[in-house]
C-alpha positions in Angstrom: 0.0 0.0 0.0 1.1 3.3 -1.2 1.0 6.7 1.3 -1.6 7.7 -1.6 -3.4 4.5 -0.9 -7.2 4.6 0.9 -8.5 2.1 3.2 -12.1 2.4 2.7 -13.9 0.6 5.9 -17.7 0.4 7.0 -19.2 -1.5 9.4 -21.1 -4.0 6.3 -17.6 -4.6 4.8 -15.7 -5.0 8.4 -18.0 -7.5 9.6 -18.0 -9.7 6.4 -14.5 -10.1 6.3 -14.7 -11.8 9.9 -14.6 -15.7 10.4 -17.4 -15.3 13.1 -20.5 -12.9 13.2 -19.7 -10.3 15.9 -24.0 -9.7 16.1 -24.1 -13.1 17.0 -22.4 -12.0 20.4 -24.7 -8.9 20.7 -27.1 -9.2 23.6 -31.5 -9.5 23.0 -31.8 -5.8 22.9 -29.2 -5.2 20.8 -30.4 -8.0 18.0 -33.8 -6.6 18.2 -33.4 -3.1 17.2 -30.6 -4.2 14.6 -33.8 -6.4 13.2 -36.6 -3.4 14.0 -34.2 -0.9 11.6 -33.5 -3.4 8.6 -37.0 -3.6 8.2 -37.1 0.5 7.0 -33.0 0.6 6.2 -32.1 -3.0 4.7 -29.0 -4.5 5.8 -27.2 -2.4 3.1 -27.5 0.7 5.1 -24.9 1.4 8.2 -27.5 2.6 10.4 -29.0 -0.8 12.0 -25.2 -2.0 12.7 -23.9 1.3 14.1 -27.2 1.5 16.2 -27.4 -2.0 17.8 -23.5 -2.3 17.9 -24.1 1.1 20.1 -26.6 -1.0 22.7 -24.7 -3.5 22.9 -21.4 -1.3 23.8 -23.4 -0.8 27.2 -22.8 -1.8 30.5 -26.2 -2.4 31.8 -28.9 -4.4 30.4 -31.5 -1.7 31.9 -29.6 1.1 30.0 -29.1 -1.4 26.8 -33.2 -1.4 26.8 -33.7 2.0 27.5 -31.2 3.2 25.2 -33.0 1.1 22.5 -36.4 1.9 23.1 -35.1 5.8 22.9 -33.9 5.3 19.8 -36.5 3.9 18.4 -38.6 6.7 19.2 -36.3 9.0 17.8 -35.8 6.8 14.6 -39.6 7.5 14.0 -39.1 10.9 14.2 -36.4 10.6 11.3 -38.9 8.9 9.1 -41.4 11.0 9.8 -39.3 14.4 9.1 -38.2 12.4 6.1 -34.3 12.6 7.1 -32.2 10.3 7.6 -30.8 9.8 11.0 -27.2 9.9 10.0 -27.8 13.3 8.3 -29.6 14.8 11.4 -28.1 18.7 12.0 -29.0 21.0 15.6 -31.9 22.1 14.4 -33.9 19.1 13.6 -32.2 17.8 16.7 -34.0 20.4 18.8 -36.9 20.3 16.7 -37.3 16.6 17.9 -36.8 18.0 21.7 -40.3 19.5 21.1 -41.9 17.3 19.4 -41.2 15.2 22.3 -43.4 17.5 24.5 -46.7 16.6 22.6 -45.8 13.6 21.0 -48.6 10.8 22.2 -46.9 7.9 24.1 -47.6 4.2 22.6 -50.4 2.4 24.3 -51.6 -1.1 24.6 -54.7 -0.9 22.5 -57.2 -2.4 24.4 -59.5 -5.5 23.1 -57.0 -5.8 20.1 -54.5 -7.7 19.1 -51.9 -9.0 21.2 -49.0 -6.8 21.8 -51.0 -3.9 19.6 -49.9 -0.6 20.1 -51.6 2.6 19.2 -50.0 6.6 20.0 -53.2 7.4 22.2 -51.0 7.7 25.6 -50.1 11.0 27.5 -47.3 13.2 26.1 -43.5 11.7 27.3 -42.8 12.9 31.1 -39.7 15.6 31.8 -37.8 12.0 32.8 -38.7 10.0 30.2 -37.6 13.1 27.3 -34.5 13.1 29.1 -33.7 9.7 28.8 -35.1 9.8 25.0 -32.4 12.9 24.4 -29.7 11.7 26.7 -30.1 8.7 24.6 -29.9 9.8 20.5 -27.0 12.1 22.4 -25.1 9.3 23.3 -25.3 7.4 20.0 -23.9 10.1 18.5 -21.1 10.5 20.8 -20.6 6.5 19.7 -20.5 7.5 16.1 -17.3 9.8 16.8 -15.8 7.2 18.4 -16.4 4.4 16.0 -15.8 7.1 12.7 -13.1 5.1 10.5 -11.5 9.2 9.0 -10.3 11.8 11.5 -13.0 14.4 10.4 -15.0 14.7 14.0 -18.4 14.5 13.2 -20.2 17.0 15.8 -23.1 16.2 18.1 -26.3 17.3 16.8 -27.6 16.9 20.3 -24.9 18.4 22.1 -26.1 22.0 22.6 -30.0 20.5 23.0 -31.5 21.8 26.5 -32.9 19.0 28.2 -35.4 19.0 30.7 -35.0 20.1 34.3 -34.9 17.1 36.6 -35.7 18.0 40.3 -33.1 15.9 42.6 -35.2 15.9 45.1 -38.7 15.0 43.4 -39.3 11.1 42.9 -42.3 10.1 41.4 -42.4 6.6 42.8 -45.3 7.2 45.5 -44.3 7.1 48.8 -46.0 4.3 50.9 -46.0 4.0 55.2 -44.4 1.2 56.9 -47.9 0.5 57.7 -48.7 0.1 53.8 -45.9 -2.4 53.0 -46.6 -4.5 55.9 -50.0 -4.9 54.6 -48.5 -5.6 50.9 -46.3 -8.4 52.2 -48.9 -9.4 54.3 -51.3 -9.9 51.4 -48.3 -11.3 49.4 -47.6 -14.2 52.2 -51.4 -14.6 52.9 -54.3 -13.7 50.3 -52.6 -13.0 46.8 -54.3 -15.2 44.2 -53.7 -17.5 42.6 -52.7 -18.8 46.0 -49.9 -21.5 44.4 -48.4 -18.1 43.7 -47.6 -17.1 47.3 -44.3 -18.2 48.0 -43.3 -16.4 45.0 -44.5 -13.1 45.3 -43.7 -13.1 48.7 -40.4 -13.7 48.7 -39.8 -11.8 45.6 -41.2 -8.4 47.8 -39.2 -9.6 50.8 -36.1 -9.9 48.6 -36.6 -6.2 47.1 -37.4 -4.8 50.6 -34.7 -6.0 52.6 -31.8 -6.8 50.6 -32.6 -3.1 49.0 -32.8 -4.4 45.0 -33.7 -2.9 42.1 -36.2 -5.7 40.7 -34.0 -6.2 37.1 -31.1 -7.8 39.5 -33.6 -9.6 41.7 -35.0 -11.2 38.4 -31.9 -11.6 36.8 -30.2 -13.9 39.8 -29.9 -17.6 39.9 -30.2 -19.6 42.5 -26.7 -20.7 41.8 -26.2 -16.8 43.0 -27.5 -17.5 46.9 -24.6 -18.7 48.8 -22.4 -18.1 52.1 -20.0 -15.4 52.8 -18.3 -14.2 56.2 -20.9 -15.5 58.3 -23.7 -14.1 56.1 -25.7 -15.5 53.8 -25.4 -13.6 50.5 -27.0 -13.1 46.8 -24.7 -12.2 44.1 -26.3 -9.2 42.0 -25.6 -7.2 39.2 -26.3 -4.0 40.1 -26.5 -0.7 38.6 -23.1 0.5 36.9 -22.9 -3.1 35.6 -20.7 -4.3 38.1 -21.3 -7.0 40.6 -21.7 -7.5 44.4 -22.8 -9.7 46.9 -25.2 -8.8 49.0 -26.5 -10.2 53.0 -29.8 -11.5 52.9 -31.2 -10.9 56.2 -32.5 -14.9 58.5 -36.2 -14.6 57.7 -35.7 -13.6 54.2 -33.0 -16.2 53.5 -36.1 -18.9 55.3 -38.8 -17.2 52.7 -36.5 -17.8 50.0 -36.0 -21.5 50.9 -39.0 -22.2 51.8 -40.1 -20.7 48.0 -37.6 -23.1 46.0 -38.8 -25.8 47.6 -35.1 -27.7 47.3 -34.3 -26.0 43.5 -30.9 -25.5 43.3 -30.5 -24.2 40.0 -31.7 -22.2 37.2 -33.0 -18.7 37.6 -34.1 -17.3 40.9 -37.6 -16.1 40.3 -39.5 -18.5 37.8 -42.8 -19.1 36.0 -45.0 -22.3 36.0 -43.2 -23.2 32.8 -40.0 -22.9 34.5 -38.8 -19.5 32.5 -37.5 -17.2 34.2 -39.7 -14.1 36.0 -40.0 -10.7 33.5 -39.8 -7.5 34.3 -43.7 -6.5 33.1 -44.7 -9.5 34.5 -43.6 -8.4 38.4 -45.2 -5.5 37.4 -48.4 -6.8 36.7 -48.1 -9.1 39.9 -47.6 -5.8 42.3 -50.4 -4.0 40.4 -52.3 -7.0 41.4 -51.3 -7.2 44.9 -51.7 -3.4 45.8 -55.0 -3.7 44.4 -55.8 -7.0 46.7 -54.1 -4.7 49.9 -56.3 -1.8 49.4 -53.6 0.4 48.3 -54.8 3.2 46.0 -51.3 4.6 45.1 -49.2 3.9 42.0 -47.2 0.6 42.9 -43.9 -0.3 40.9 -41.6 -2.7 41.7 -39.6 -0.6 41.2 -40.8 1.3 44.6 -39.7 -1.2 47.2 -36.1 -0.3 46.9 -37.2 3.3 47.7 -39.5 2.1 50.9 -36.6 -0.1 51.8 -34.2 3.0 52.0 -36.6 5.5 53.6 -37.6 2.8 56.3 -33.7 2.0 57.0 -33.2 5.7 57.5 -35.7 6.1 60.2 -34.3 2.9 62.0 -32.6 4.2 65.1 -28.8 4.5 65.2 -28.4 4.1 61.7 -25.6 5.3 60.3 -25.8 7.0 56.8 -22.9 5.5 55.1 -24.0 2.2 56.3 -27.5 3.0 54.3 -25.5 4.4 51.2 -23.9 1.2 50.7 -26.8 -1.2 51.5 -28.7 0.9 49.0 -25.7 0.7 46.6 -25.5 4.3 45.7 -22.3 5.5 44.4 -22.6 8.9 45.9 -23.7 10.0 49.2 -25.6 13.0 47.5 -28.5 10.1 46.3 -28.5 8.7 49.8 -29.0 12.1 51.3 -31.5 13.3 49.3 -33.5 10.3 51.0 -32.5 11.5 54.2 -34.3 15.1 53.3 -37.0 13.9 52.1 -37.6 11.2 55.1 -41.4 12.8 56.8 -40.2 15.8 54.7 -44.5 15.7 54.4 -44.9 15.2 58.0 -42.9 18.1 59.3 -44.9 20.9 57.2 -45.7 23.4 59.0 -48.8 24.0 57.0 -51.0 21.8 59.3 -49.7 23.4 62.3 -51.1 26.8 60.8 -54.1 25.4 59.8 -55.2 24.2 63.2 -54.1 27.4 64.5 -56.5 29.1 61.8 -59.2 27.0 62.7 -58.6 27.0 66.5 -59.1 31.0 66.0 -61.9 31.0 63.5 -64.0 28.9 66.1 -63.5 32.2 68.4 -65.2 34.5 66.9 
């Protein structure tokens, strides 16, 4: 090769010349949105193998979904604005930040097909456009970093305002001690069918005292529970990607046991055809079970890791560090926010002037 010579690479033409497949290695979210773009781009176009090849350069399986299920949304956008998303400049980038403010969310259509979707849902929440833009942002930072020339190919999203996330605001509802005893109550006790029980029970147990977010409860195997330092432990994958064992508490390692019934392998939390427990289907089981308990608030799985923490905090002598780490926050600004917001509701002085109003209204 000559100084005057050109390599000319793309990401077709450097994965054909491979002896194996690398999308062969990609993970399920990954393969699905390189198959959801083929469908509109062919597999002649770069777009469906820089895109999934982005997804699957993420840590996290949760972020790997979201990420995908962002782009997706933003993909539609493209095709709708009749641009490709390779070409995309700031201003259709921030154009697609407000269309995000209106645009309907996808639904289940109800008393239709199965899985049929219809845009009849509220507009995105602030959290859920700033995943969507953090998202397209981050595939374009990818594309600078998998571009084959040294021209630097700038971030149409870079300079995009995103929307104003509150710290301090959580929209996961915010249940008593007195509420998620009567949950797990109902769990152990009434939720139906009853052969479902031990399951659901120890699966809210799990969440609630071992402080889990519910994708690394589901995605544990009971090859994962074991014995550590006087402790029995569950080996998790928790946010960040990286893994850490974690004590289970006496009764909680008893409901567990008790639920697997002698099962020592295969995934933690299964279904009655021995699959393993999904995400919307814990969901629909909490849904269920709130329901069952009374309970009138939005209830998330999602939620019991939140209980969990503000519960610990109001435990006496416990230390905050000690709760940072249970909780597995990387910074002590997360854990603290918690701590603020612990009977923040309680401690208004609003009632205190209201009785005080009323007291002097019944005077006169």
């Amino acid at each position: 090769m000559t100084g005057t010579d050109v390599a000319v690479r793309s990401p077709r033409t450097s994965l054909a010349t491979l002896a194996q497949n690398p999308r062969d290695k990609w993970p399920s979210h990954a393969r699905r949105l390189y198959d959801f773009l083929t469908e509109h781009y062919g597999t002649e176009d770069a777009l469906p193998t820089l895109a999934a090849a982005w997804v699957a350069h993420q840590r996290s399986q949760n972020t790997q979904r979201t990420y995908a299920r962002g782009f997706k949304v933003f993909e539609a956008f493209a095709r709708e604005m009749g641009v490709h998303p390779m070409g995309f400049t700031f201003m259709l980038a921030d154009t697609f930040r407000m269309h995000l403010e209106t645009a309907p969310t996808w639904v289940r259509v109800k008393g239709g097909r199965r899985w049929e979707m219809a845009r009849t849902g509220e507009p995105y929440s602030d959290a859920s456009r700033a995943n969507t833009l953090s998202a397209t942002s981050s595939f374009y930072d990818y594309l600078d970093k998998v571009s084959d020339d040294n021209t630097h190919r700038k971030n149409p999203f870079f300079a995009v305002p995103r929307p104003y996330l509150d710290p301090d605001y959580s929209p996961t509802a915010g249940l008593s001690n007195k509420q998620v005893m009567t949950m797990l109550r109902t769990a152990r006790d009434e939720h139906h069918p009853a052969v479902y029980r031990p399951r659901t029970y120890a699966l809210m147990l799990l969440l609630y005292t071992v402080c889990l977010r519910i994708d690394s409860a589901l995605s544990a195997n009971v090859e994962d529970l074991g014995y550590s330092d006087g402790h029995r432990v569950i080996k998790v994958r928790v946010k960040g990607g990286h893994t850490k064992r974690k004590p289970i508490p006496p009764h909680t390692w008893h409901v567990l046991q008790t639920y697997l019934a002698g099962r020592t392998s295969g995934p933690l939390f299964i279904t009655s055809t021995g699959a393993r427990l999904t995400e919307p289907s814990a969901w629909r089981t909490v849904k269920t079970l709130a329901r069952r308990a009374g309970i009138t608030e939005s209830v998330n799985p999602h939620g019991w890791k939140h209980w969990g923490i503000t519960d610990a905090l109001n435990q006496p002598g416990t230390k905050l560090e000690d709760v940072q780490d249970w909780a597995d926050h990387s910074d002590p600004r997360t854990t603290r926010r918690y701590d603020r917001r612990k009977g923040l509701l309680d401690r208004s002085p609003g009632y205190a002037m209201s009785q005080g109003v009323a007291a002097g209204l019944a005077q006169e």
